[in-house]
Every structure is written in structure tokens, then in C-alpha cells.
N, C-alpha and C positions, 0 to 999 in steps of 0.2 A: 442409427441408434448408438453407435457406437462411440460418434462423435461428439453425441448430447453426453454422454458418459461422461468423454476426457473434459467437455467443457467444466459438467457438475463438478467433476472431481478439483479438477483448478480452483474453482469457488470459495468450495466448499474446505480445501486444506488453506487457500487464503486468508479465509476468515480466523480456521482455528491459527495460523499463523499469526495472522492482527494482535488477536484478542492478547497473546502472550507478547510481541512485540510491545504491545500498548504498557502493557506493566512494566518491561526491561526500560523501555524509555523515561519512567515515571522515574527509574531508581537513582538516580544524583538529587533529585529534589527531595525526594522521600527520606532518602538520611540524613539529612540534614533537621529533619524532623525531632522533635521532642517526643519522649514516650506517648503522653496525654496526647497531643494532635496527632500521631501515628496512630495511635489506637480509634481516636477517633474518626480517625477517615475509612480506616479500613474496611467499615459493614458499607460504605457506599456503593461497592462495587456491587452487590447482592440487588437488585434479582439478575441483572443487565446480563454480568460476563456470566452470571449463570448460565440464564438461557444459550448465551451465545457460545457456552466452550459445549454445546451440543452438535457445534461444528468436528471435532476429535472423533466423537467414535461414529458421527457420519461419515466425514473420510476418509475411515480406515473402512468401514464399508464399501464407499464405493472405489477405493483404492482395492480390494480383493475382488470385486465385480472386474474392475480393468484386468487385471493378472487373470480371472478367469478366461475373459476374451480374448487378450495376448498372446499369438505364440509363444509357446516354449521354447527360451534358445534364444530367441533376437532381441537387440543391444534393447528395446524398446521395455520387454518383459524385468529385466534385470534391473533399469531404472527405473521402473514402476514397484518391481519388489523391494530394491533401497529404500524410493518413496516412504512406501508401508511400514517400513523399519524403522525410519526415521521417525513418521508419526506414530509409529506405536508405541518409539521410546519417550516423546515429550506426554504421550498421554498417562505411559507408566510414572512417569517422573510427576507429573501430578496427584494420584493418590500416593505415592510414596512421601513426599516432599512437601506440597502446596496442600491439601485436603488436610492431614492434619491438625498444621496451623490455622487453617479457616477458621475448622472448629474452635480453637480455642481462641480467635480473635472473637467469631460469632455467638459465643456460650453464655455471653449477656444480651443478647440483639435475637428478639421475638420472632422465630420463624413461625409460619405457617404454610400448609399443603404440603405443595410438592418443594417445594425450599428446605422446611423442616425438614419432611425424611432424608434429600439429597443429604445435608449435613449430617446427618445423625448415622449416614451408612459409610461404614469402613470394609472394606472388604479385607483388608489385612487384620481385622479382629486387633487392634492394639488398642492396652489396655491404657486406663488413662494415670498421666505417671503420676507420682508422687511429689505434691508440693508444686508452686509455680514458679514454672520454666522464666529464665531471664527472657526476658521480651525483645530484648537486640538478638537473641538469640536465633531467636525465633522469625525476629523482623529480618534477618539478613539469610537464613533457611528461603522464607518465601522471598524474599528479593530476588538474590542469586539464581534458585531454581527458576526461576522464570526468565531468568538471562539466557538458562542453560537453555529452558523450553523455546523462548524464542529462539534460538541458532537453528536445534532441531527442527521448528514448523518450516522458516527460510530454507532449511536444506532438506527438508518433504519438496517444499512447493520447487525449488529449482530444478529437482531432480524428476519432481515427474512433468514440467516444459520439459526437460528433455526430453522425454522420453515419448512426446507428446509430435514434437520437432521432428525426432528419428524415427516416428512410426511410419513404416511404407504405405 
């Protein structure tokens, strides 16, 4: 059982890794972009990486299932706890950063069900600002954040191979 675990777990931080890789890769074409075609490409991502950044806080689930199993103390626990850290800072680095801007990419673009509410919820309660935000502003906010997120999912996913590699 334990092993179906570490496999899930690999998967499953791989994916959320992709999904933010996929954007950081997108970004030398993306700027070079015009306002009008940046704005307009950006609702394509919707519903797709939606669903799919459902890969983060499964991760980090089944990344504290492995630390539950793990001894305490050997090198194996430590890099499964880095792991966790490291995905739980790209996933913070998402609603910090990326969620946001969704929204206000998304704020003309017709959600419905579970779309709708995912966008409409902040959990940092921020208020919406004053007047519109410069759009490079903004475009290079979600760019870069997702540079940063991808480094973090690659250095989730490396770290718990390792830890995977050293488990006895």
C-alpha cells in the first residue's frame, strides 16, 4: 500500500508540476503579445487547467499521508516534508498571485457551476481595487508567478524521487 502511495504521490505532484511548467514555457511568446491578443487568449485556459490544478491540493494530500507513514527521523521523511513545502508554497503562490488575476482576466468571460464559484472565491477576502489595473501589470504578476510556481512543483517533484530512491 505504501507503495501505491509514493507512486500516487509522484503522479500526482507531476501533473500539478506540468500544468504550471506549461504556462512558464508559454512566457517569451506570450509577451511579445499585444494587449487585445493577450487578453484574448487568456479565458482559454478555463475549464482545462482548472480541473487540472486539482492536481495541488491532491498532492499535498497525499504528500502528508506519505510523512504520516514515514518514519520520523530518516533522510526519506525530511525529503517528503521539503516535498510538502515546496508544494504547498506554489499552491500558496497561487491564490496569492495567479487567482486574482484570473479573475480579472475572467470578469467578462460567462462562468457557469463549479467554474463560476471556483473564480468568485478568495479566500484572502481582497477587496476589488480601485479603477483598472495596467494589464502588463498584471500580465507579468501571472507570468512570472507561474515561472516561480513552476521551479517549486520541479523542486516538489525532485525531492520527493528522492525521498522515494532513499526510502529503505
Amino acid at each position: 500500500m505504501f507503495h501505491l502511495l509514493q507512486v500516487l504521490a509522484v503522479l500526482v505532484v507531476a501533473i500539478a508540476m506540468a500544468l504550471a511548467l506549461a504556462h512558464a514555457l508559454e512566457l517569451p511568446g506570450k509577451m511579445r503579445l499585444s494587449k487585445d491578443d493577450y487578453l484574448a487568449i487568456q479565458p482559454i485556459y478555463y475549464p482545462g487547467f482548472t480541473i487540472g490544478g486539482a492536481a495541488e491540493p491532491v498532492g499535498l494530500i497525499l504528500l502528508l499521508l506519505l510523512l504520516v507513514f514515514t518514519p520520523f527521523g530518516i533522510a526519506a521523511f525530511w525529503l517528503t516534508l521539503c516535498a510538502f513545502l515546496a508544494l504547498a508554497a506554489m499552491h500558496a503562490l497561487y491564490w496569492v498571485a495567479v487567482h486574482p488575476v484570473n479573475n480579472f482576466w475572467l470578469q467578462d468571460f460567462h462562468l457557469q457551476g463549479a467554474g463560476a464559484s471556483f473564480f468568485l472565491f478568495d479566500p484572502l477576502r481582497r477587496s476589488a481595487a480601485s479603477g483598472t489595473p495596467d494589464w502588463t501589470e498584471l500580465r507579468n504578476q501571472w507570468e512570472y508567478a507561474h515561472v516561480i510556481r513552476a521551479g517549486l512543483g520541479l523542486l516538489s517533484l525532485v525531492l520527493l524521487a528522492t525521498a522515494i530512491a532513499v526510502t529503505p
